[in-house]
VOPAGU-2260 file (C-alpha; in pm, 1 decimal, decimal comma):
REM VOPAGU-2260
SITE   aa  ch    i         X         Y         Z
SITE  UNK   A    0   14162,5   -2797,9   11763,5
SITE  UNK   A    1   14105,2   -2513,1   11565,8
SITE  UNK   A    2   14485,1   -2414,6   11556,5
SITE  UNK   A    3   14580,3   -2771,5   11479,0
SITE  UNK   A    4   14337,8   -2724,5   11153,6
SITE  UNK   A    5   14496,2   -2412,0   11083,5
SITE  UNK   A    6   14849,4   -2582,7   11080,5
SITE  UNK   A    7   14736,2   -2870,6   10875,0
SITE  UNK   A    8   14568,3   -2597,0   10559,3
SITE  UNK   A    9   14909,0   -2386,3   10624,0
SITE  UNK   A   10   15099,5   -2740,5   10512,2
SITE  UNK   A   11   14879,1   -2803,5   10266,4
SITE  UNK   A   12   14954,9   -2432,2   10105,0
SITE  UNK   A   13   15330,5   -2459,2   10173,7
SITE  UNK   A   14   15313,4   -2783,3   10002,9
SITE  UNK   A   15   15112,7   -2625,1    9681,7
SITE  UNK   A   16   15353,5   -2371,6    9632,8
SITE  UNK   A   17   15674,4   -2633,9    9712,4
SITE  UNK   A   18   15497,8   -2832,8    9404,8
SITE  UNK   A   19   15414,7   -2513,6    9165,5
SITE  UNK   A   20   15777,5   -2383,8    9212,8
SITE  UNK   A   21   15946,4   -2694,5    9181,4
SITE  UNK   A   22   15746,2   -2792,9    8901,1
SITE  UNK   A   23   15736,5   -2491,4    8672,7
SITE  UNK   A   24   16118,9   -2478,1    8755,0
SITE  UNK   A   25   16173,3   -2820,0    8575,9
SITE  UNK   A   26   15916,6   -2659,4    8291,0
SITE  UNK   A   27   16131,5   -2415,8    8253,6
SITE  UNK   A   28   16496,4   -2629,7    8263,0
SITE  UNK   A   29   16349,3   -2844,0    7987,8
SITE  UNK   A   30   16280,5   -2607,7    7769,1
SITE  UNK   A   31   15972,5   -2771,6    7594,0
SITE  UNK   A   32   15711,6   -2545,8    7491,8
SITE  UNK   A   33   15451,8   -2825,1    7481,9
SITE  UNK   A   34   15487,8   -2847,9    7927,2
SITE  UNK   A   35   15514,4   -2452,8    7913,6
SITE  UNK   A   36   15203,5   -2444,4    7713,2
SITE  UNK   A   37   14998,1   -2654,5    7994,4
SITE  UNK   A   38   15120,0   -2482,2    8223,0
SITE  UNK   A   39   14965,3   -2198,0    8095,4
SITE  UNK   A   40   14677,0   -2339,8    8023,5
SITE  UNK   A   41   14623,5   -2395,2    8418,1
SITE  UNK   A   42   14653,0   -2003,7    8469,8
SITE  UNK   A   43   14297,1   -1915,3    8432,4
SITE  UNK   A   44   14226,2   -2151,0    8727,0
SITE  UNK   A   45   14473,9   -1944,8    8964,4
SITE  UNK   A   46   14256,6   -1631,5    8810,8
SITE  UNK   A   47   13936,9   -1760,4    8878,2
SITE  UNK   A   48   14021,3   -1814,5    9279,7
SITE  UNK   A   49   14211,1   -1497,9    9309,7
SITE  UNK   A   50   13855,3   -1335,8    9144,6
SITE  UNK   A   51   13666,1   -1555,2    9399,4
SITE  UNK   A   52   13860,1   -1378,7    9665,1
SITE  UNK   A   53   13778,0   -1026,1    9525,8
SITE  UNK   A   54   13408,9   -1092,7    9517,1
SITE  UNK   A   55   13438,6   -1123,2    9903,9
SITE  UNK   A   56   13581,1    -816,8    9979,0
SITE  UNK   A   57   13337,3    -525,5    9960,2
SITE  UNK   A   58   13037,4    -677,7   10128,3
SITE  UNK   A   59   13299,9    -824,4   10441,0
SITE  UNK   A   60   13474,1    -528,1   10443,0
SITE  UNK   A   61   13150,6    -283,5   10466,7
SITE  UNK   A   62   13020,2    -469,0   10707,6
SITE  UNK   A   63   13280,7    -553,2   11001,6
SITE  UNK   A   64   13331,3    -208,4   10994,5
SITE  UNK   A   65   12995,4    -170,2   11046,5
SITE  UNK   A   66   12965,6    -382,6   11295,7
SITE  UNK   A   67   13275,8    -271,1   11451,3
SITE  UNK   A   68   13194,8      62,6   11515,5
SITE  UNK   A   69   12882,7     -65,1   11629,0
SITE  UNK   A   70   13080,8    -272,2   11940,7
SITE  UNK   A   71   13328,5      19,6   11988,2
SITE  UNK   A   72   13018,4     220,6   12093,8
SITE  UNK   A   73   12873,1     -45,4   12326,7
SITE  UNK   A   74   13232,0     -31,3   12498,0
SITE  UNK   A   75   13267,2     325,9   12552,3
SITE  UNK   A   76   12922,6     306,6   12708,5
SITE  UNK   A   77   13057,8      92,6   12972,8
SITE  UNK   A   78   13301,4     304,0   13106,3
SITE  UNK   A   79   13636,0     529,7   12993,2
SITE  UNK   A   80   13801,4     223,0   13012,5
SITE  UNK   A   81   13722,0     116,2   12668,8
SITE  UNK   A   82   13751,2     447,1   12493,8
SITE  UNK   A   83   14057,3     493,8   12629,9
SITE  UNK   A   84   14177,1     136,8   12501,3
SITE  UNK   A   85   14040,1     228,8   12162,7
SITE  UNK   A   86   14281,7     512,5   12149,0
SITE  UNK   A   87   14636,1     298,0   12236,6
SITE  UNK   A   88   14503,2      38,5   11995,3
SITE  UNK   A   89   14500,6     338,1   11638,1
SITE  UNK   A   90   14858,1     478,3   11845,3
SITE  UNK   A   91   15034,4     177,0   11853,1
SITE  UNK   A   92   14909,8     108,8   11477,4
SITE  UNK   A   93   15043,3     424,2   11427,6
SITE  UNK   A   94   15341,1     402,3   11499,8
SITE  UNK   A   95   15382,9      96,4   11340,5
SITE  UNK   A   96   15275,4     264,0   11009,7
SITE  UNK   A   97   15503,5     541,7   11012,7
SITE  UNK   A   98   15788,5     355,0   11124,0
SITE  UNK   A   99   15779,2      80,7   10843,5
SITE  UNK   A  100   15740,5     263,6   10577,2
SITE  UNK   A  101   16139,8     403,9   10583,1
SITE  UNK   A  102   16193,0      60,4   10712,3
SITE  UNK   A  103   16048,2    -159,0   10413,9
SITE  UNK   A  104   16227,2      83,5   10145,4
SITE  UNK   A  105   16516,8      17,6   10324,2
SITE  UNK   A  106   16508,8    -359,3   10297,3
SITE  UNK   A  107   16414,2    -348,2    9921,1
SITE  UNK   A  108   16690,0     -71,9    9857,6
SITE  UNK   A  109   16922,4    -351,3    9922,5
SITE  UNK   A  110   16819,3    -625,1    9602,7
SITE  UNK   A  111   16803,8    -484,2    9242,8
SITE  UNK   A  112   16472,7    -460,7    9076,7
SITE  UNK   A  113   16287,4    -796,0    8980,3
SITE  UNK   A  114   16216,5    -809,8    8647,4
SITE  UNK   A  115   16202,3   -1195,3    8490,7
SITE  UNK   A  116   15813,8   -1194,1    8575,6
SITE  UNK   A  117   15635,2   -1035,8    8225,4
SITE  UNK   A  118   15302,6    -912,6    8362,4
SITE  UNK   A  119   15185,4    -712,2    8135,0
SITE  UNK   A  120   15004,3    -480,9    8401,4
SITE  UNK   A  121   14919,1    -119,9    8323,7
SITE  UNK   A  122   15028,7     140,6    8607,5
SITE  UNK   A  123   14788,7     296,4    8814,9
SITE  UNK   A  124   14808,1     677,1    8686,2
SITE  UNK   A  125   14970,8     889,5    8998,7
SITE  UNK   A  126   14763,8    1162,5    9141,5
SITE  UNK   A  127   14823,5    1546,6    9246,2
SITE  UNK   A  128   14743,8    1611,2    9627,6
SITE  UNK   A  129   14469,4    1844,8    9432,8
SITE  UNK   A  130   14331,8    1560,6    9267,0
SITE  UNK   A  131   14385,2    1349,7    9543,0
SITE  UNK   A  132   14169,6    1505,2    9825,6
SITE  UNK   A  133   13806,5    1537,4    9700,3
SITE  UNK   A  134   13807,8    1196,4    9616,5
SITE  UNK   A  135   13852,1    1087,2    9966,4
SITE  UNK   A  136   13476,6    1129,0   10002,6
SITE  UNK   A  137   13277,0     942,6    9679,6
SITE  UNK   A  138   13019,7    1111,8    9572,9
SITE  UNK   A  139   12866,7     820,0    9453,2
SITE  UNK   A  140   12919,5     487,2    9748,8
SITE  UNK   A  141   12756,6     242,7    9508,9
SITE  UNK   A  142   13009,5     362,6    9232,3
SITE  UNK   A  143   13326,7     308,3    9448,7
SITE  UNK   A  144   13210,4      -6,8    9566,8
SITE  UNK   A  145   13174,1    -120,5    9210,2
SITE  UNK   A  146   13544,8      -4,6    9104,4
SITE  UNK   A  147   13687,9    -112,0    9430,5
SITE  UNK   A  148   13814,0     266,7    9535,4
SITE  UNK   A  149   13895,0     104,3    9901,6
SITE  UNK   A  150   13985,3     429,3   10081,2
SITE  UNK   A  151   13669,8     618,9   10011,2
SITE  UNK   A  152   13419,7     345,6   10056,2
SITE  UNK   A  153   13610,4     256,4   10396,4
SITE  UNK   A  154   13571,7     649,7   10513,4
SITE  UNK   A  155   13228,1     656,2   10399,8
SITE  UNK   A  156   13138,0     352,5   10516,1
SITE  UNK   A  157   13322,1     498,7   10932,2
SITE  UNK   A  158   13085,9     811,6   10855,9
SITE  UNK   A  159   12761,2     569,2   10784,5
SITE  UNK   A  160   12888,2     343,6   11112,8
SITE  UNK   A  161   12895,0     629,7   11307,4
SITE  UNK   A  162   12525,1     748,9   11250,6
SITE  UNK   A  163   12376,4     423,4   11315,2
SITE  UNK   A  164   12554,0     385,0   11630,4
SITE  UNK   A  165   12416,3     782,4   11706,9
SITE  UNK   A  166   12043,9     667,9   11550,3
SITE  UNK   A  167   12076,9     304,7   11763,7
SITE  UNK   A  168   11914,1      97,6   11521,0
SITE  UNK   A  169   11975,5    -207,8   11632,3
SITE  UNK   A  170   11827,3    -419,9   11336,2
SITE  UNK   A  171   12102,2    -244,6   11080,7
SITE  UNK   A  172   12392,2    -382,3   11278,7
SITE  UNK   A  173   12152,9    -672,7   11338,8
SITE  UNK   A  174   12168,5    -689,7   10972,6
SITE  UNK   A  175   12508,4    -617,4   10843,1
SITE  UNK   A  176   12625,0    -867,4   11121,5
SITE  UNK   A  177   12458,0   -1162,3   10984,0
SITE  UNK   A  178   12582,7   -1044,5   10628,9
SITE  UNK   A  179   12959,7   -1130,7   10840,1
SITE  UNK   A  180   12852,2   -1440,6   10935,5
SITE  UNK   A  181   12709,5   -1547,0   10558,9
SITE  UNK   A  182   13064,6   -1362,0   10418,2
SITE  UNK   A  183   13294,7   -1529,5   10640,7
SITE  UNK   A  184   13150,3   -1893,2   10576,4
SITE  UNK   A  185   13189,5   -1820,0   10206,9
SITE  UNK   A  186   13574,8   -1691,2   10272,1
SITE  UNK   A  187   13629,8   -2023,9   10457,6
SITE  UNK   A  188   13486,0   -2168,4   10134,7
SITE  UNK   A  189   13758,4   -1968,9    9944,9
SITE  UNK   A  190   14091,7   -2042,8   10133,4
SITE  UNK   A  191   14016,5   -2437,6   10145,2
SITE  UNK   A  192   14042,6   -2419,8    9762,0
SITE  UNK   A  193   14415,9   -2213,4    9875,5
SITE  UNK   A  194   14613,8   -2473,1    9786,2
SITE  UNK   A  195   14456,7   -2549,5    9408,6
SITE  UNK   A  196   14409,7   -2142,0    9334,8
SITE  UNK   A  197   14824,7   -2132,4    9469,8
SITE  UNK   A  198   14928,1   -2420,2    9260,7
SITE  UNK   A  199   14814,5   -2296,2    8911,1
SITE  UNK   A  200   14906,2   -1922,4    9009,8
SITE  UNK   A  201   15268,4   -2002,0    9081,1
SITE  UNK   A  202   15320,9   -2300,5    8800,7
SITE  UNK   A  203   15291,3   -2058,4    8545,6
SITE  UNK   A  204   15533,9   -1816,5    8655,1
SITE  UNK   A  205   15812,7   -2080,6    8768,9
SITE  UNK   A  206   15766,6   -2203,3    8402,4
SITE  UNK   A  207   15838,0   -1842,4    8257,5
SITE  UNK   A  208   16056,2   -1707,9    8535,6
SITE  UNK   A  209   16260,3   -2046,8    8609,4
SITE  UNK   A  210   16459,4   -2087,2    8932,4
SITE  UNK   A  211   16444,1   -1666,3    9012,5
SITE  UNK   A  212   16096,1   -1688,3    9112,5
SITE  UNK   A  213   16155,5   -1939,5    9414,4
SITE  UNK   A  214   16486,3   -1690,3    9512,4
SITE  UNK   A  215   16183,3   -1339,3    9531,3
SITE  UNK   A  216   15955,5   -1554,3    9730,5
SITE  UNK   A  217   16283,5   -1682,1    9967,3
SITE  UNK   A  218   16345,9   -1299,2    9985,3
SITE  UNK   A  219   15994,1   -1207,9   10066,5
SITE  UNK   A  220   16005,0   -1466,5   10374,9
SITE  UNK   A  221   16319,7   -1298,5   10504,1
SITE  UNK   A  222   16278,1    -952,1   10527,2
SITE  UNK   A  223   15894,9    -993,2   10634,6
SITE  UNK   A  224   16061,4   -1230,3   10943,8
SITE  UNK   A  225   16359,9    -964,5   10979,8
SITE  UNK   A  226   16073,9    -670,7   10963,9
SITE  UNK   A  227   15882,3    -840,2   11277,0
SITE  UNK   A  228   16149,3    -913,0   11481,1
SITE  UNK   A  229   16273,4    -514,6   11453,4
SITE  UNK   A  230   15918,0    -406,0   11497,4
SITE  UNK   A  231   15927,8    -619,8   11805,8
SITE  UNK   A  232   16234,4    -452,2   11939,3
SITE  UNK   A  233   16097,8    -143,8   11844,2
SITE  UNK   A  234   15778,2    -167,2   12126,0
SITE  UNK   A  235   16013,3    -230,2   12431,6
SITE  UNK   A  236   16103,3     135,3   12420,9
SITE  UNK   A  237   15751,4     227,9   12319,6
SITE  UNK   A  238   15638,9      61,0   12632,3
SITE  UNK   A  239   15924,7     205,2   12814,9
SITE  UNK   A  240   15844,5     576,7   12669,0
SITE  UNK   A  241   15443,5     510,8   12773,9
SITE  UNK   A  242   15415,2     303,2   13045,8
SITE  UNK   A  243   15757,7     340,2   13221,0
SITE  UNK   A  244   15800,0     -11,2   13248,8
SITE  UNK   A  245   16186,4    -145,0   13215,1
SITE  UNK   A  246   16270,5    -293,4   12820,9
SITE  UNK   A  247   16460,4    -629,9   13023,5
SITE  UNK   A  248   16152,1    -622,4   13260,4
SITE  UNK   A  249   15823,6    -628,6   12937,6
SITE  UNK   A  250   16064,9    -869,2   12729,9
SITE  UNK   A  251   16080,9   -1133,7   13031,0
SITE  UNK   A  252   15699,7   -1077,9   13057,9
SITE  UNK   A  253   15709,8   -1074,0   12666,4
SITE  UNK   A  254   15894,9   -1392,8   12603,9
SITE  UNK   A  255   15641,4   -1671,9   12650,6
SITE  UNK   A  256   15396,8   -1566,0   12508,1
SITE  UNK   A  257   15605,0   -1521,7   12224,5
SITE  UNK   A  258   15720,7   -1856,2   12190,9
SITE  UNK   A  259   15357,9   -1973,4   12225,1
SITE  UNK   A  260   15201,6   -1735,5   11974,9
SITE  UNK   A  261   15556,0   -1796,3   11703,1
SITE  UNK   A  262   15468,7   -2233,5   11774,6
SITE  UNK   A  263   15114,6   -2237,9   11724,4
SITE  UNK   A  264   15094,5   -1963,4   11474,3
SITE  UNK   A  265   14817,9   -1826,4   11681,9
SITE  UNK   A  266   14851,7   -1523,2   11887,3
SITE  UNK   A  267   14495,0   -1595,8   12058,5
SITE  UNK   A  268   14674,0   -1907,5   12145,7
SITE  UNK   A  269   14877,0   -1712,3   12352,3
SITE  UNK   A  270   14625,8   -1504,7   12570,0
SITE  UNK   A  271   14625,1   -1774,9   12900,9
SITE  UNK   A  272   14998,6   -1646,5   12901,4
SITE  UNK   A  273   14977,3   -1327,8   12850,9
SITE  UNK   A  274   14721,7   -1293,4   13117,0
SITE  UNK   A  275   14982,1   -1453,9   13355,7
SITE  UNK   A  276   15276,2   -1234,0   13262,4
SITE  UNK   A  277   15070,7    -934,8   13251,8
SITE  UNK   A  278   14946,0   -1007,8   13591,9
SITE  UNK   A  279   15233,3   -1156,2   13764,2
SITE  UNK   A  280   15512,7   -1044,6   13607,1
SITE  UNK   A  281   15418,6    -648,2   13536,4
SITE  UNK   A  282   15184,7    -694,3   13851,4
SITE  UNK   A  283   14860,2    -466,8   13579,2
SITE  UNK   A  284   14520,0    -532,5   13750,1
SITE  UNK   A  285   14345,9    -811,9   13746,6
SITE  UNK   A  286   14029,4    -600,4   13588,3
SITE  UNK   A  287   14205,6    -414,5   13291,8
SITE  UNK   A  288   14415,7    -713,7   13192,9
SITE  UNK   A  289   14075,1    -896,3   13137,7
SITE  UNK   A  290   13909,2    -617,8   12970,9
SITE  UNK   A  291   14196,3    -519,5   12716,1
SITE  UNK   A  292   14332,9    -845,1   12629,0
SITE  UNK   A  293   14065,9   -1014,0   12533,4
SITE  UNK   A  294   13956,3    -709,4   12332,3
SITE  UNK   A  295   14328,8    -694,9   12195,8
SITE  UNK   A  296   14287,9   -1043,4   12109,1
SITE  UNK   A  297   13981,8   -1045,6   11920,6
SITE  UNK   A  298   14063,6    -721,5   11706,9
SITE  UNK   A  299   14365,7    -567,6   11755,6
SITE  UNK   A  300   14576,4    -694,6   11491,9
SITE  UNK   A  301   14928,9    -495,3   11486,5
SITE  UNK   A  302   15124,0    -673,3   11253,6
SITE  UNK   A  303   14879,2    -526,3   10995,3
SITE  UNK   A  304   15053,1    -252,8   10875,0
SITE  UNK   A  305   15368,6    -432,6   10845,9
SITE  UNK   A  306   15253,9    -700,3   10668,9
SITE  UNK   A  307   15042,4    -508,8   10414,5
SITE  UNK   A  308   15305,8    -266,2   10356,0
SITE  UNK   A  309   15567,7    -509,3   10350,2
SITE  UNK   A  310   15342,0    -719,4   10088,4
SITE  UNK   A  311   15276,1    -409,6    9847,4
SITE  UNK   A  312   15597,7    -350,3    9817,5
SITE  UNK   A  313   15705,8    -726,9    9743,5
SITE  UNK   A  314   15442,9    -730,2    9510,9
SITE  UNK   A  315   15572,7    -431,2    9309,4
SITE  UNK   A  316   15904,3    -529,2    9293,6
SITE  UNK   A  317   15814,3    -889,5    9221,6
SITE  UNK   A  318   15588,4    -770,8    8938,8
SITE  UNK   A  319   15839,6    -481,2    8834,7
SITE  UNK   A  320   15565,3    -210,4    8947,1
SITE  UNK   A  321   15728,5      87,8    9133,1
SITE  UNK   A  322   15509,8     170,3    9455,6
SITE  UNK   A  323   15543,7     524,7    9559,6
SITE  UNK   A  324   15559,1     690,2    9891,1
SITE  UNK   A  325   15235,2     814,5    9810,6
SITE  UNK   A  326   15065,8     423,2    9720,7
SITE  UNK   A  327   15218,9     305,2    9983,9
SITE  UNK   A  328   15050,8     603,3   10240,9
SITE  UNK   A  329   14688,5     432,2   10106,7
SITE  UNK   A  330   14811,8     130,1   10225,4
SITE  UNK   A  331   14889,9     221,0   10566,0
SITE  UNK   A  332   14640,5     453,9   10621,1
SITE  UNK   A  333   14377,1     160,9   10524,3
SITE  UNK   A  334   14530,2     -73,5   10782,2
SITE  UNK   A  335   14524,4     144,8   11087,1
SITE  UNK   A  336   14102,7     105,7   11021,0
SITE  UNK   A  337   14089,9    -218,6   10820,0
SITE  UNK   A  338   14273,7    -434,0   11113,5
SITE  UNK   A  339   13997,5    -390,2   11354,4
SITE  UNK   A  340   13795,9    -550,4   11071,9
SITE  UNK   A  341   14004,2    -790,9   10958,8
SITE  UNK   A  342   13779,8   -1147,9   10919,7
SITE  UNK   A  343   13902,5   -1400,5   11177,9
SITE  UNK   A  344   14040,5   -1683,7   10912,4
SITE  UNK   A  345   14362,9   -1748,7   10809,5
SITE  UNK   A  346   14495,3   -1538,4   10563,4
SITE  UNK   A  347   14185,3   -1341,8   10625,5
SITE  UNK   A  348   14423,0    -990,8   10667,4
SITE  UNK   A  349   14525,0   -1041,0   10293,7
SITE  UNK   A  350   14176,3   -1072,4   10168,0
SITE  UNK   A  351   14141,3    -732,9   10275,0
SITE  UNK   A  352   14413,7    -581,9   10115,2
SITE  UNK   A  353   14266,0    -737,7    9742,7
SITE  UNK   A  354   14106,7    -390,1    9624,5
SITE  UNK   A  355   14412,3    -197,4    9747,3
SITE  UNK   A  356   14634,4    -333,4    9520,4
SITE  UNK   A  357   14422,6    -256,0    9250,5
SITE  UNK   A  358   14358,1     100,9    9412,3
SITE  UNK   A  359   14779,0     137,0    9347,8
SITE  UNK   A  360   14792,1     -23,8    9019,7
SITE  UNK   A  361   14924,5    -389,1    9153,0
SITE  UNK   A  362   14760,8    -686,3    9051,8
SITE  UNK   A  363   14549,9    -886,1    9215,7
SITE  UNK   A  364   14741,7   -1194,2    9170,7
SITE  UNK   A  365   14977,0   -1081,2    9405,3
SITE  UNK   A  366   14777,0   -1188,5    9686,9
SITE  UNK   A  367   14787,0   -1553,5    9593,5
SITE  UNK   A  368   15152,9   -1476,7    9595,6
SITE  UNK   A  369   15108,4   -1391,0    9968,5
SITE  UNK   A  370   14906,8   -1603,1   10077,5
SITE  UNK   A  371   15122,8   -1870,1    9932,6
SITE  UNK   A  372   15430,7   -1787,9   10119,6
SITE  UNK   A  373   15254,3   -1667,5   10450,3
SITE  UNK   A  374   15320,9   -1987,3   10653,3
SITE  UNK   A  375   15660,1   -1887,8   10760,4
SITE  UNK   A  376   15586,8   -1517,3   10780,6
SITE  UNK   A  377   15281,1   -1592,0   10985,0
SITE  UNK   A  378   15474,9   -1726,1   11281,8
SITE  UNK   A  379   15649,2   -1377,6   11310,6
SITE  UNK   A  380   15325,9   -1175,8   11233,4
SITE  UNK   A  381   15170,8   -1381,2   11559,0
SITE  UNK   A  382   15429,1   -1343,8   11777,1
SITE  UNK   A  383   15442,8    -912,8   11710,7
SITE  UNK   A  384   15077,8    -930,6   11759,5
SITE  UNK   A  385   15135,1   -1107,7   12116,2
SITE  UNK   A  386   15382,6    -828,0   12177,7
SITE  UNK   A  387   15174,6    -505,4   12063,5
SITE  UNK   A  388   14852,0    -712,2   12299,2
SITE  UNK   A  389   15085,6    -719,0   12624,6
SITE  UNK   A  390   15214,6    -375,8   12492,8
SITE  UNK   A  391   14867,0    -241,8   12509,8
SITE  UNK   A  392   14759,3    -333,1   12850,0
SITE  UNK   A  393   15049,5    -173,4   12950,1
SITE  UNK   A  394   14970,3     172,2   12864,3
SITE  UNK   A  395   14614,8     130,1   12899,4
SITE  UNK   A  396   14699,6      46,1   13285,6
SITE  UNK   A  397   14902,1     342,6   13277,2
SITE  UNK   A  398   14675,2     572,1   13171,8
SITE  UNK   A  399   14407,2     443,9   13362,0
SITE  UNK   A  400   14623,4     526,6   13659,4
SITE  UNK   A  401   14749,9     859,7   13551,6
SITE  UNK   A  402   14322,4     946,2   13519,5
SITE  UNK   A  403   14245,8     798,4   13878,0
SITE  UNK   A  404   14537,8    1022,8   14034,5
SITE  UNK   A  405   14449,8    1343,2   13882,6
SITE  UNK   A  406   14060,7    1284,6   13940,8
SITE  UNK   A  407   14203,9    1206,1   14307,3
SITE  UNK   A  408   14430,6    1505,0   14327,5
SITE  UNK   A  409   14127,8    1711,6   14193,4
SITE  UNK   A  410   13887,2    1609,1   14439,4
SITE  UNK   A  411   14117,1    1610,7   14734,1
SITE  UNK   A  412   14224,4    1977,9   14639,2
SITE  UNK   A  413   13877,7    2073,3   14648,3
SITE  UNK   A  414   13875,0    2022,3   15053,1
């Protein structure tokens, strides 16, 4: 049920932006500055839900890490297991984040810059590594909350999780997790006004930009679904490396749940089957597989750093805004901690990434570009985070075995 819903609000998006593009590009074949005018004039409607969108984002943000934090340290208290799950979770993200950064400047080294889009934006000003490093801690919280500096609020924010999971006051997480619940309702709120915030944000620039802007968004869908499916490739050696389990071997295990998380859009859609293949094709436990996956499912979200990366650079070179190597480090840095917090509604990954773009000096209106377009790319995004969940309880079963031999080879070698 619920991912039939989802399908029906990622038509009704698709169909939004089908209208805006088509629309503004008539606007701007006919030439008549009356239509461009109105078209215009519908703008401030596309800037009013993209601000309805930023409001969201500190309090959610603050607080699933909060609360996340808060459930990592219930799960290391019931055993290594969870700790050690933890772990292959922020290493596969890793990797992911250092391997797409090369890869996304490689795909937009290929197209010239895009420049029929007038924005009118005002670069962010680039910072020495001097500069740079004190202000990773904020000497005032309530200040970088209020100017959206994302990467200090989210480390102070860790260092404030951490001591109330030390202190174990309960009625803080208490708290902060029924400030998620009240957040996410009001999100939900938010992305079932998508399709009329989409509309006027993408009229207006098919009207100015005619048929070029439906050609970047075309582009966008391709290299984000050509980006996946080399990430993708990429973990069957990873897995191979780690857990010494055969590429042809994972990918046969890989495969159905694949096709069930690409069809449904879903990739908790896909856990019955991963379950299956994990168990009876890689023959993992029966007590890991239903520890990890389930965990994996519910917030391990790999295709994060792809897809934010991917999207700040789009946005730059949609916008004509050069993103640095050093911009684009913030961004993937921020996902390897903001994916275990990322809300569970759609689009919900791109809500997060709102006050990052204005960290780099992108504008916020790029998101409604994203979210737009995300239909397609979210088919791709589901099916790599099917992979990097079956990818996990791989290694995590290795590891877990590697510990139980060496305790065992201890002990015995003790007699």
């Amino acid at each position: 049920m619920a991912s039939g819903a989802r399908l029906k609000e990622s038509t009704r998006v698709l169909l939004a932006l089908v209208i805006g593009v088509l629309g503004g590009i008539a606007i701007a074949a006919s030439h008549n500055t009356s239509l461009v005018r109105t078209a215009d004039f519908i703008a401030p409607v596309g800037t009013l839900w993209v601000n309805a969108i930023r409001m969201t984002v500190i309090p959610l943000v603050v607080s699933l890490l909060i609360t996340g934090v808060a459930s990592a340290s219930d799960i290391r208290s019931i055993g290594r297991l969870g700790g050690r799950t933890l772990l292959v979770f922020l290493m596969l993200l890793a990797i992911v984040a250092i391997v797409v950064m090369p890869l996304v400047y490689a795909i937009f080294a290929f197209v010239p810059k895009h420049s029929a889009v007038p924005t009118g934006f005002v670069l962010a000003e680039r910072q020495t590594f001097a500069q740079w490093l004190p202000s990773l801690l904020p000497p005032n919280p309530i200040a970088a909350a209020a100017s959206g500096d994302m990467l200090p609020l989210i480390l102070f924010t860790l260092l404030f999780a951490l001591a109330i999971a030390r202190s174990r006051q309960r009625l803080l997480v208490e708290f902060f997790q029924a400030v998620v619940d009240a957040m996410l309702i009001l999100v939900r709120w938010i992305i079932l006004l998508a399709p009329i915030g989409v509309f006027a944000l993408v009229l207006p620039l098919a009207a100015h930009a005619g048929s070029s802007v439906a050609g970047a968004l075309g582009f966008f869908v391709v290299a984000y679904s050509i980006a996946c499916v080399l990430v993708i490739l990429l973990l069957y050696p990873v897995v191979w490396i780690a857990a010494k389990i055969p590429m042809r071997r994972f990918a046969r295990a890989a495969l159905p749940p694949q096709l069930i998380a690409f069809s449904s859009s879903s990739s908790i859609a896909s856990l019955p089957a991963l379950i299956d293949s994990a168990e009876r094709e890689l023959g993992l436990p029966k007590e890991i597989v239903g520890f990890v996956l389930p965990l994996a499912a519910s917030m391990f979200k790999i295709a994060a750093p792809l897809s934010w990366t991917i999207g700040a650079c789009f946005v730059g070179w949609f916008y004509g805004i050069p993103v640095g190597v050093g911009q684009l480090a913030i961004v993937a840095f921020a996902a390897l901690f903001l994916a275990f917090a990322a809300p569970g509604v759609p689009r919900g990954g791109f809500i997060m990434l709102t006050p990052l773009f204005l960290a780099i000096g992108l504008p916020a209106e790029g998101i409604g570009l994203l979210i737009a377009v995300d239909a397609i790319p979210d088919t791709f995004a589901s099916a790599l985070n099917s992979t990097g969940f079956l990818a996990a309880v791989s290694i995590v079963t290795t590891e877990s075995t590697k510990r139980t031999e060496a305790s065992s080879s201890s002990s015995s070698s003790l007699w």
